[in-house]
TINU-176106 format. One line per field, with one value per residue (C-alpha): residue number from 1; chain; z, y, x. Coordinates in Angstrom, 2 decimals. Layout:
N
i = [NUM,...]
ch = [A,...]
pz = [Z,...]
py = [Y,...]
px = [X,...]
END
This chain:
465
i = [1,2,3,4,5,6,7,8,9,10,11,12,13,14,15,16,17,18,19,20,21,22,23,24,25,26,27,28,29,30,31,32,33,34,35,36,37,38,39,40,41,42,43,44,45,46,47,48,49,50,51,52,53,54,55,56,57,58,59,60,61,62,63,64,65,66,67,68,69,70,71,72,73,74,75,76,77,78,79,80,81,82,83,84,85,86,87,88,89,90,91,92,93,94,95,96,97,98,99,100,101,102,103,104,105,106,107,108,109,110,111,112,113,114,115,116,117,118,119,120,121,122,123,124,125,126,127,128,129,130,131,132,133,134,135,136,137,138,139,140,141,142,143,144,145,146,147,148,149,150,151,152,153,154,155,156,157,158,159,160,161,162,163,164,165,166,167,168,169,170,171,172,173,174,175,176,177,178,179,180,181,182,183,184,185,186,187,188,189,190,191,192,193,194,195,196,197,198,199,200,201,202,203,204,205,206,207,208,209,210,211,212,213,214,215,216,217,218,219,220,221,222,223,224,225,226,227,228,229,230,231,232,233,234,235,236,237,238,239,240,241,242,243,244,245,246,247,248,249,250,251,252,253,254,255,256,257,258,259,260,261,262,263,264,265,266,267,268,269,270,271,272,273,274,275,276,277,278,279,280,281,282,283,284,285,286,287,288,289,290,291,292,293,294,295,296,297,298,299,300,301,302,303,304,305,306,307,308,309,310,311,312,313,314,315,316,317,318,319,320,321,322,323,324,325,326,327,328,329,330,331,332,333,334,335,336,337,338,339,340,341,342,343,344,345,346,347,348,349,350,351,352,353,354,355,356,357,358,359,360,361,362,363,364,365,366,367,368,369,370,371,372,373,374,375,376,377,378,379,380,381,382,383,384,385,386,387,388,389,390,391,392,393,394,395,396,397,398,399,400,401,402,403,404,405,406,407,408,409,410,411,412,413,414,415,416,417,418,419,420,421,422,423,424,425,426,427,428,429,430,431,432,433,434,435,436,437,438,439,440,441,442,443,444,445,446,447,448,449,450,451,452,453,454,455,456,457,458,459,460,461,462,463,464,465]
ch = [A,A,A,A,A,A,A,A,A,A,A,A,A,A,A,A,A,A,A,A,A,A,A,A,A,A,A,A,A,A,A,A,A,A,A,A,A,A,A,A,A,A,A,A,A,A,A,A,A,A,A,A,A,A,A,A,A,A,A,A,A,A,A,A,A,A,A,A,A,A,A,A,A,A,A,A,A,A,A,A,A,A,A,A,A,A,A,A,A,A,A,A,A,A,A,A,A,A,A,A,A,A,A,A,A,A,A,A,A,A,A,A,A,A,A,A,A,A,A,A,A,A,A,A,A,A,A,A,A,A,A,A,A,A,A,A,A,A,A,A,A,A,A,A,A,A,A,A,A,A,A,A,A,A,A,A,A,A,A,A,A,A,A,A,A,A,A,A,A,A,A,A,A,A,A,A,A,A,A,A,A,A,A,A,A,A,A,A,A,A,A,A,A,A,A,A,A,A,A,A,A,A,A,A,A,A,A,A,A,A,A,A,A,A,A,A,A,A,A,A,A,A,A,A,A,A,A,A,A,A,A,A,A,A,A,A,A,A,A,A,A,A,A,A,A,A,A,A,A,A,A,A,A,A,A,A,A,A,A,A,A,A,A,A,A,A,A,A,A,A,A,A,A,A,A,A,A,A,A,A,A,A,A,A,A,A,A,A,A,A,A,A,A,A,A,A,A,A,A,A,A,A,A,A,A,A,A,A,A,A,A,A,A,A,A,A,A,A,A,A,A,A,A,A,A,A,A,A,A,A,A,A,A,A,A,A,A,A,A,A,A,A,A,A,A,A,A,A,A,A,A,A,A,A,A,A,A,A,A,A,A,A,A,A,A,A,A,A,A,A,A,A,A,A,A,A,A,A,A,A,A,A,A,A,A,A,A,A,A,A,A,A,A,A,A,A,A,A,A,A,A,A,A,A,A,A,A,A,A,A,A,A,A,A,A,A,A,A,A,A,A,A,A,A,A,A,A,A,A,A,A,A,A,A,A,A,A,A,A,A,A,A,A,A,A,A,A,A,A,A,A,A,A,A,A,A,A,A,A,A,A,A,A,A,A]
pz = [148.81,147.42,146.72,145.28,142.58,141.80,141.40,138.90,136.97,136.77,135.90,132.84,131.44,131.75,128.96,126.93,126.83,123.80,123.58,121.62,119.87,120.92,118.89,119.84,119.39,120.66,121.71,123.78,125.73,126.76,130.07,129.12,132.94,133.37,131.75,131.27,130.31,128.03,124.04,121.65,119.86,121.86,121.97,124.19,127.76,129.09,127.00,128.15,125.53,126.07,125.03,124.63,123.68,123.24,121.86,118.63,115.65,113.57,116.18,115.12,115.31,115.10,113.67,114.23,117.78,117.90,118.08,121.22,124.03,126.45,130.24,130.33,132.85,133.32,134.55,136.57,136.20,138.45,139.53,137.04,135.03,131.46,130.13,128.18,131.49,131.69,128.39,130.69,131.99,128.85,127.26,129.84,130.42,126.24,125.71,128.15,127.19,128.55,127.08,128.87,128.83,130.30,130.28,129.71,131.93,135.18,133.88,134.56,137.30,137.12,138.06,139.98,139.28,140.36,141.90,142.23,138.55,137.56,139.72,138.13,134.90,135.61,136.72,133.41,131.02,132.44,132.70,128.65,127.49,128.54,126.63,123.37,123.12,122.15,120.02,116.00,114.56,117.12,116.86,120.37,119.21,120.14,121.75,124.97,128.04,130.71,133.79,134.03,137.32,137.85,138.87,139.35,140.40,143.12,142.81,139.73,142.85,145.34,142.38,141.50,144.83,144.63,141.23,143.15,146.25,145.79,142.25,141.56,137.85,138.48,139.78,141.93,141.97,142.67,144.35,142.88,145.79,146.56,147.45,149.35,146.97,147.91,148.33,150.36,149.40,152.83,153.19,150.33,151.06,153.74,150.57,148.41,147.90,145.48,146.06,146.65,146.54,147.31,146.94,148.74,148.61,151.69,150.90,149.57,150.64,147.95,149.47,152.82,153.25,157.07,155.41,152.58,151.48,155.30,156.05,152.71,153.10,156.57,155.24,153.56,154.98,152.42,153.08,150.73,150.81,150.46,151.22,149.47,150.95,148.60,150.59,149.38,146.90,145.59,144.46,140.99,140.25,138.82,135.87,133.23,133.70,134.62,134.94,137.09,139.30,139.45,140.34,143.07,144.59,144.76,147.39,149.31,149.14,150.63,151.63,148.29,147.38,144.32,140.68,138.72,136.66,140.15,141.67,138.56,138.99,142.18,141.43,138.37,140.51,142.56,140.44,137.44,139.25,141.06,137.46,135.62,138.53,138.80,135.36,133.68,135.96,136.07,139.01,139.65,139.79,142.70,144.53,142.41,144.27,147.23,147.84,145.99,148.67,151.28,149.70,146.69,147.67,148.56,150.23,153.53,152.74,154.57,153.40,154.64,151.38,152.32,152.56,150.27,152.43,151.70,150.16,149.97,147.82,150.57,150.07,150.54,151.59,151.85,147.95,147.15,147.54,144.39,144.94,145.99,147.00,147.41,151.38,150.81,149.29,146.47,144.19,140.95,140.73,137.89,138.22,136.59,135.34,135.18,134.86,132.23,132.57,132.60,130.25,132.15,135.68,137.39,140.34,143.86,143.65,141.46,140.71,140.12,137.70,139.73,137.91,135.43,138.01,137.47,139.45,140.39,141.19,141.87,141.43,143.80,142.71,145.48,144.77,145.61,143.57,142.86,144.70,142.95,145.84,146.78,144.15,145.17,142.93,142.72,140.97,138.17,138.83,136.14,135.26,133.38,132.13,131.80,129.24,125.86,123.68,122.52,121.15,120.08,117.34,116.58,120.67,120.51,117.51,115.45,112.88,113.01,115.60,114.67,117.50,116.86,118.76,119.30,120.08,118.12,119.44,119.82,120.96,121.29,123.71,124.04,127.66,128.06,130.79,132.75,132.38,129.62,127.02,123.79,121.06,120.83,118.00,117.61,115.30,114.66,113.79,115.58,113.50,113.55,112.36,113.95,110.85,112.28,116.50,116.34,120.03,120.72,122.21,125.33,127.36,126.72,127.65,125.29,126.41,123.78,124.52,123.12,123.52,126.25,128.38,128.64,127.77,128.82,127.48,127.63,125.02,123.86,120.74,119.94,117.14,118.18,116.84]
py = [16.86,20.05,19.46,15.89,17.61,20.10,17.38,15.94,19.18,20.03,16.66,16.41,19.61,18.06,15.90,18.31,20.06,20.39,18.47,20.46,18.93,20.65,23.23,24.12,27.29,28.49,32.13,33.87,37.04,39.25,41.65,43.92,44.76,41.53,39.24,35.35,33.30,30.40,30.75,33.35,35.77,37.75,40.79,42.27,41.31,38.27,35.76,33.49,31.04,29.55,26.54,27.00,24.58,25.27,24.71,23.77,22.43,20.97,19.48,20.29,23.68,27.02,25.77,28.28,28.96,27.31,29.52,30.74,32.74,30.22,31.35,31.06,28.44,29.35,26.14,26.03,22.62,21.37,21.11,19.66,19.06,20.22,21.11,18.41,16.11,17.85,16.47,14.85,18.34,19.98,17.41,16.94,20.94,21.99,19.44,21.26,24.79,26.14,28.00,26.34,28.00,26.82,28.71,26.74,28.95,28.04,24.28,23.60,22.12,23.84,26.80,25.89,27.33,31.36,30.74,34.17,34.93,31.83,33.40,36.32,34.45,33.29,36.52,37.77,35.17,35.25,38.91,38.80,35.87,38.14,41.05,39.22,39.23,42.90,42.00,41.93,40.22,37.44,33.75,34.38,37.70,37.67,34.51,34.78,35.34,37.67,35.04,33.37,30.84,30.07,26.51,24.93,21.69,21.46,23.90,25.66,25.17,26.97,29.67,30.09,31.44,33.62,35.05,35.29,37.47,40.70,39.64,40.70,40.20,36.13,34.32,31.67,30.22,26.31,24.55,20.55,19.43,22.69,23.13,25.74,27.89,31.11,33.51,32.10,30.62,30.27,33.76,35.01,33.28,35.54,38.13,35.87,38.02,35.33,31.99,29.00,25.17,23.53,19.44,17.23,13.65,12.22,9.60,12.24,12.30,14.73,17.75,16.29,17.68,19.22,21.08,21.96,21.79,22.21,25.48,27.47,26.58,27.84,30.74,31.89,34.41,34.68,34.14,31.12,28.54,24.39,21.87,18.59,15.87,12.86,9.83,7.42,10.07,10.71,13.69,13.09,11.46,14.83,14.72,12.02,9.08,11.50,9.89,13.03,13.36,9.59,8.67,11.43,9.88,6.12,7.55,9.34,8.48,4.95,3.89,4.83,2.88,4.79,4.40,7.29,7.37,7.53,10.32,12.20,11.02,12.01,15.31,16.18,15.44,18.17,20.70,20.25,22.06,24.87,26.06,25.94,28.38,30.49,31.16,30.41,31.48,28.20,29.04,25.57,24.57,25.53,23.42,20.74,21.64,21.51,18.73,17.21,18.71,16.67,13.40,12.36,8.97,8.67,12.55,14.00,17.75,20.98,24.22,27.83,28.15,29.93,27.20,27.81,28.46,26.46,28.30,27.48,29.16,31.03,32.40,36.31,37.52,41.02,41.11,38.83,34.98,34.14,35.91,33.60,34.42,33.04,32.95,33.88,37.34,36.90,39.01,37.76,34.95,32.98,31.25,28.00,26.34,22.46,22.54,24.89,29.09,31.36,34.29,37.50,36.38,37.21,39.07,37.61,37.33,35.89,36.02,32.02,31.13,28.04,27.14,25.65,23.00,22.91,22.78,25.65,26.63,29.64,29.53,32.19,33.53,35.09,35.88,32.05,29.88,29.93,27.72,25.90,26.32,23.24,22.58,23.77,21.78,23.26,20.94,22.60,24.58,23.60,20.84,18.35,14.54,12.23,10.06,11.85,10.58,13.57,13.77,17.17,16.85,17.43,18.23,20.43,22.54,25.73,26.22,24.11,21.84,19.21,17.87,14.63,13.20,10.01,12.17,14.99,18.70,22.16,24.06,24.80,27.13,28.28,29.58,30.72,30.18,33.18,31.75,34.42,32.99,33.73,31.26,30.13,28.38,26.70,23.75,20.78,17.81,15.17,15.88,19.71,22.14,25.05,26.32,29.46,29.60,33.19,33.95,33.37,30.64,28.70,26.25,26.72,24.67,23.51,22.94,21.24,20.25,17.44,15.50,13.58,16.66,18.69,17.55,19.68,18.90,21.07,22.00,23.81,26.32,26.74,29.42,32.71,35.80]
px = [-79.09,-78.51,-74.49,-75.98,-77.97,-75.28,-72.77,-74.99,-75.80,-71.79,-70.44,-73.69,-72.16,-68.59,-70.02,-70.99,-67.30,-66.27,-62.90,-60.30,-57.87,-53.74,-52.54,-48.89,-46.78,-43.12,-43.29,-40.10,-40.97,-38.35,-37.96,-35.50,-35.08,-33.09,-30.72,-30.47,-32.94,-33.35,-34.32,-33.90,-36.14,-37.36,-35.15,-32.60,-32.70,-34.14,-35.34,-38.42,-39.00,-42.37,-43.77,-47.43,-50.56,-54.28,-57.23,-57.78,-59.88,-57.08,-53.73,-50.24,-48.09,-48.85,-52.60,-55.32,-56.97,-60.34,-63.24,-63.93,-61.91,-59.90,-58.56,-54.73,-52.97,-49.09,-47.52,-44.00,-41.81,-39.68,-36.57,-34.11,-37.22,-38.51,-41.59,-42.50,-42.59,-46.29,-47.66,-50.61,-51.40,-51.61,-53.58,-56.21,-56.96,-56.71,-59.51,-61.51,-60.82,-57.24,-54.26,-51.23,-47.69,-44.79,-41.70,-38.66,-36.52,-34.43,-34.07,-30.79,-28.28,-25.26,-25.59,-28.61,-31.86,-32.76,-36.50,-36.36,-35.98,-38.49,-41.40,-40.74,-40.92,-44.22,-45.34,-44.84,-45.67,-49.10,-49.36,-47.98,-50.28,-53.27,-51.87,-51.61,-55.44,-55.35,-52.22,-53.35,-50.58,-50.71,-52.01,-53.88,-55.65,-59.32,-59.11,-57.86,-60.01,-58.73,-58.88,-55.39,-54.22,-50.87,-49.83,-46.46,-44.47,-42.47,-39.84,-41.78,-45.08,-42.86,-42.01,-45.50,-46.54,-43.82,-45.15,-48.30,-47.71,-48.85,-50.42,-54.17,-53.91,-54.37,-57.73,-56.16,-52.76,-51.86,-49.48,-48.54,-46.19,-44.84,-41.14,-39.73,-37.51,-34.68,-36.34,-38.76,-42.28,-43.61,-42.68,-44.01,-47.35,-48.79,-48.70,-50.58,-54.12,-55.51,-57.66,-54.79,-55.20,-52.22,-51.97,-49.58,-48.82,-48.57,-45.81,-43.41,-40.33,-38.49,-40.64,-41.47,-44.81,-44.48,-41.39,-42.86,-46.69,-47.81,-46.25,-47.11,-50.51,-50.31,-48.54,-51.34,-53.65,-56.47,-60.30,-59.88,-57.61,-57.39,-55.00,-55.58,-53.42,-53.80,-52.83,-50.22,-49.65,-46.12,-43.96,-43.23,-46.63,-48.44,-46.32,-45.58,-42.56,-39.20,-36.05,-34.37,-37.47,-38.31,-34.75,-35.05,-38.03,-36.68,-34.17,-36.39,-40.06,-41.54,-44.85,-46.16,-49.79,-51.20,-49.93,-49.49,-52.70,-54.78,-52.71,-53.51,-57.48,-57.50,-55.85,-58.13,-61.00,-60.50,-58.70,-60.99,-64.35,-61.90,-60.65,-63.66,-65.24,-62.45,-61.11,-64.73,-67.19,-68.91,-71.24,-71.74,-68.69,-67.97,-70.37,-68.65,-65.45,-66.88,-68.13,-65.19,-62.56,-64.99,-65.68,-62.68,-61.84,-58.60,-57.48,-57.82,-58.85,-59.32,-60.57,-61.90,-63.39,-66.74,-69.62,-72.75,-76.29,-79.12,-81.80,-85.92,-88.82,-91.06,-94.32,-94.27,-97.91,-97.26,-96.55,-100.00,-101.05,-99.13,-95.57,-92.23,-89.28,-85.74,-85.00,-81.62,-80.58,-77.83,-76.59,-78.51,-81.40,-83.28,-86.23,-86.98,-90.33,-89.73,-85.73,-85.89,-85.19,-88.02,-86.87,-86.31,-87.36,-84.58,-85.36,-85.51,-89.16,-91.68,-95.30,-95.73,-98.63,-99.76,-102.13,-100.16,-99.41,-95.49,-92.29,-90.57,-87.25,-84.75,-81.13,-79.33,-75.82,-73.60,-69.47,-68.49,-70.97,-74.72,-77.33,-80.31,-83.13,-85.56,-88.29,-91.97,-94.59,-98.22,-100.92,-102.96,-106.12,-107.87,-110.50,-108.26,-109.47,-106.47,-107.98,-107.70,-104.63,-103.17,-99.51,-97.65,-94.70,-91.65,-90.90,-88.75,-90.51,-88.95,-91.35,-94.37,-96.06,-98.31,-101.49,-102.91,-105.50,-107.80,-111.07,-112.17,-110.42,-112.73,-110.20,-105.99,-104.77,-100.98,-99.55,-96.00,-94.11,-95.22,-98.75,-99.99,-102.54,-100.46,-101.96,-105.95,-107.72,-110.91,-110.53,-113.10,-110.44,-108.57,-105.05,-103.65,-101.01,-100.20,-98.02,-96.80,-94.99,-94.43,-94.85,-91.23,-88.45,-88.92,-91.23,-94.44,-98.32,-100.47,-104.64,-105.89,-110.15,-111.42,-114.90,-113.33,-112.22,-108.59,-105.35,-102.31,-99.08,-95.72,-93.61,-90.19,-90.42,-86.70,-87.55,-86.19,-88.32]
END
């Protein structure tokens, strides 16, 4: 029930992402330690031009970075494949927030690509995109948050574990169809300290996935991993219409069922909730993720993700009649009055005011998610008469807040959410304006008495003092 009511909560705020229009610039980054490379630019040594595409207000190139700081996602083609095969990756993830950079290195066929020297590539475009926060004469500076992911397509997926192993400066790194590359990718996955997620068609037969996807993920020896194995699902699908990598897979993949645009559903469903946990820190999330590895129609998943505990509000006697508790220990909590934060309750236990007869709940946070506990509902304490018609407006209110009544009103008093008195007036009218909220922001009670009895209605004061 729990991982229901998550779902819900992450995919309302998915509506509520702001959706960026793409802003494109070409940088090349050099390593002087090497040679090679593709582009020009960037100074002696090896050149890695970079075609990069974020958020923005305004699309086009090298238009200003929207405002904001956005997590950086360095994305590996494939083989005899070019950036601009991705366009559907960059366009769904700089709607919701990403800088995506794809270096344009290793792309040819003769000689064949170095996946040595393209992990390496990776390695250091991400490590370099980060940088060029602190950079003042750059397009990125101030704008980039320091949580970056590396992701890559078959043999840019096999690379991109290789620019992982050993590498602490990325959050996760993800495999589209991995292919094994020289050096090895299986190999290098037992040194891969990160969070991985590796996908895999099951109908592909350009990176067969019990040569390829299977034993990477296998290869991995982290506390958290995930193999999605998305069935029907093709090789080439994760990327737009290719005519080298869709040629590739009419010789060697059958028993394909999905079009493209469901692979890429199916794919988004999952990957989506993983990234905005790990390179946002979007708590919830991860539940998300969770209970998308075990339920998105269409894959057969496994994970050894850790699971998140279930967690109740239990009444602690030895601290008084009145205090609650989460029954889990986390590393941070807040409490909530009605869906709605209590300001500064954040401590694993909580004095409720009951007698404000409300629903209360306490969100744990441990290192792999947060949990949102099950409700506990107390019915007011006081005398209350449900027949006066009373009506508070505007609900929400900043300024002002207006009662009007049916029956005549003696009296208006104001509790936060704590359950303090902070507001009383006696008044002799059955219309009101309380011309002056001064006791703050948040959800507050109003008791208004009237010849017919109590009326108790809650309200939000969105004025900040």
């Amino acid at each position: 029930m729990k991982l229901f009511l998550f779902l819900s909560f992450f995919m309302a705020t998915q509506w509520t992402v702001a959706q960026y229009q793409v802003g494109h610039t070409t940088i090349t980054f050099n390593d002087p330690a090497r040679t090679g490379g593709f582009g020009s630019g960037g100074g002696a040594g090896r050149q890695i031009q970079t075609e990069i595409y974020y958020p923005a207000s305004t699309a086009g190139d090298n238009v200003s970075v929207a405002s904001g700081q956005f997590p950086v996602i360095t994305f590996g083609h494939g083989f005899a494949m070019s950036w601009d095969a991705y366009a559907n990756i960059w366009q769904h993830y700089v709607a919701r927030g990403y800088i995506l950079a794809f270096p344009r290195t290793e792309g040819g066929l003769i000689p064949g690509p170095s996946h040595g020297d393209f992990g390496t590539d990776l390695r250091q475009v991400s490590d370099k995109m980060l940088a060029l926060n602190s950079n003042s004469t750059a397009i990125f500076y101030g704008k980039i948050r320091q949580k970056a992911a590396i992701i890559g397509h078959s043999m840019g997926g096999g690379a991109s574990f290789l620019a992982a192993a050993n590498n602490t400066n990325i959050e996760t790194v993800i495999g589209l169809a991995p292919a094994e590359t020289n050096p090895s990718s299986i190999a290098a996955a037992s040194n891969v300290l990160v969070p991985a997620l590796v996908f895999s068609g099951s109908a592909d037969g350009v990176t067969p996935p019990i040569d390829h996807h299977i034993p990477i993920y296998e290869g991995l020896t982290g506390t958290c991993k995930s193999f999605v194995s998305i069935a029907g699902g093709a090789h080439c699908y994760y990327a737009n219409t290719n005519f080298n990598c869709d040629f590739g897979e009419s010789t060697s993949s059958t028993n394909i069922s999905l079009t493209r645009a469901e692979q890429q559903t199916a794919t988004y469903g999952i990957l989506d909730p993983w990234l905005d946990f790990k390179l946002k820190d979007i708590c919830e999330a991860y539940a998300a993720f969770l209970l998308a590895i075990d339920s998105q129609p269409g894959t057969v998943n496994e994970t050894s993700c850790p699971s998140l505990p279930s967690v109740t509000v239990v009444n602690d006697p030895n601290q008084g009649t009145g205090v609650y508790c989460s029954s889990i220990v986390g590393s941070a909590y807040q409490w909530y009055m009605d869906n709605q934060p209590i300001s500064g309750e954040t401590n694993q236990c909580y004095n409720i005011p009951v007698d404000l007869g409300a629903t209360f709940q306490v969100e744990v946070f441990f290192e792999n998610g947060c949990v949102l506990s099950d409700p506990i509902t107390f019915e007011s304490g006081l005398q209350e008469n449900i027949f006066p018609n009373v009506v508070l407006f505007p609900n929400p209110a900043y300024e002002t807040i207006t009662i009007l009544a049916q029956q005549q009103m003696s009296e208006i008093k104001i509790f936060n959410a704590e359950g303090r008195l902070v507001f009383t007036e006696d008044i002799d009218a059955t219309q009101h304006t309380i011309n002056e909220l001064n006791f703050g922001q948040g959800l507050f009670l109003m008791e208004i008495e009237t010849v017919l009895g109590k009326k108790r209605i809650r309200f939000v004061c969105d004025k900040i003092e």
